[in-house]
N, C-alpha and C positions, 0 to 999 in steps of 0.2 A: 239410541245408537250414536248421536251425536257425542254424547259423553265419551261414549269409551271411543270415540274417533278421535275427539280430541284430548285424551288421555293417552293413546298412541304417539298421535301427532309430539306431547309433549316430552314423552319417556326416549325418544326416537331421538327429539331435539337435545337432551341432556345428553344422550350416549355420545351422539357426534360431539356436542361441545367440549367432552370431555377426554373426546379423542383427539381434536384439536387442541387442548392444551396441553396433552400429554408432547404430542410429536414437536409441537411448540419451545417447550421447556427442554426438549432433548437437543433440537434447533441450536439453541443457545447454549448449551452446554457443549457443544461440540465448536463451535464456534469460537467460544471460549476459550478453550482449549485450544485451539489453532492460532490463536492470538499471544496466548500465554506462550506455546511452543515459538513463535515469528520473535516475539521479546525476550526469549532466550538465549538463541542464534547471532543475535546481535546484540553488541555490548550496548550498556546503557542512553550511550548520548547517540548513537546510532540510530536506536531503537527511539530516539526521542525525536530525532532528525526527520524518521519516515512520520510520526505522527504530526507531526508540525507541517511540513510540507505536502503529505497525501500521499506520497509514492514511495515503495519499498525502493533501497538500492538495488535490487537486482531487478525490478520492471525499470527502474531509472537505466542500467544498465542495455537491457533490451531492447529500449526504445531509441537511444542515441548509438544501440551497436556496438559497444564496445567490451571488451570482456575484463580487460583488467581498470584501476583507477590514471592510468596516463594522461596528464593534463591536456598536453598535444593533441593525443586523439582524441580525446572529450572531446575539448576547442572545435577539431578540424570538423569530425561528426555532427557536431549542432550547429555552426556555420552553413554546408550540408543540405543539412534538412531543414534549414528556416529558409532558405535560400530556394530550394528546392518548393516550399508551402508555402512562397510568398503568393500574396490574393495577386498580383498584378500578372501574374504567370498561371494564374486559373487553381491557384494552391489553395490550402485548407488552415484558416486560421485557427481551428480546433487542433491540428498537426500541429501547427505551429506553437500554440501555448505548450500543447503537450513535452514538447519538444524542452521550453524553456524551464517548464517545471524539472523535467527529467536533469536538466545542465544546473539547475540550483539544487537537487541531493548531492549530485555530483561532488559540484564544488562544496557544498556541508559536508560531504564523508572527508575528503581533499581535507577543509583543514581541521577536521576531528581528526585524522592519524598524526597533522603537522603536531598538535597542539600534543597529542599522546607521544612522540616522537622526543618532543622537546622536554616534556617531563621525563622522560626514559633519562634525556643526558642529562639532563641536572642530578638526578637519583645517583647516575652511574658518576658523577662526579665529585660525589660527596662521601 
């Protein structure tokens, strides 16, 4: 009896591992795919912009609250909230890095359009 208990036990343990690696491998494929679609969406140095610094521009957006790329309200917003998360005020310096990370995609998208911008006129000049 022992035998075929643990002949169970083992056939039981296959089926589940097998089922885990299936949903596993799907995991990742779909993931995949959401990554490939996110590097789409965004042109290339954009898309290199969010990997390098850790935050899509639009959670960068979210978090400093602004909708469009305006310097000013950047500025004014992450002044703001650092201000607002300073530790001396009972704030949060997880907020607060957040905060700075978010004002550095910012200003990477900022001067990836300056730099796209200024290739346009030389193009259009020539």
């Amino acid at each position: 009896q022992a035998k075929y208990l643990a002949q169970i036990i083992l056939v039981g343990a296959q089926v589940v591992g097998r089922a885990f690696m299936r949903a596993l491998r799907q995991e990742f494929a779909a993931s995949r795919a959401a990554a490939d679609a996110r590097g789409r969406s965004e042109r290339p140095q954009s898309a290199a912009a969010s990997r390098i610094i850790g935050i899509s521009l639009q959670e960068a957006q979210q978090i400093l609250n602004v909708s469009s790329l305006n310097p000013q309200e950047i500025q004014k917003n992450y002044d703001h909230l650092f201000k607002v998360n300073d530790k001396s005020v009972g704030g949060s310096f997880y907020l607060q890095s957040k905060g700075v990370r978010a004002k550095e995609r910012l200003d990477e998208e900022l001067r990836i359009q300056a730099k796209g911008d200024k290739e346009k006129e030389r193009k259009a000049e020539t």
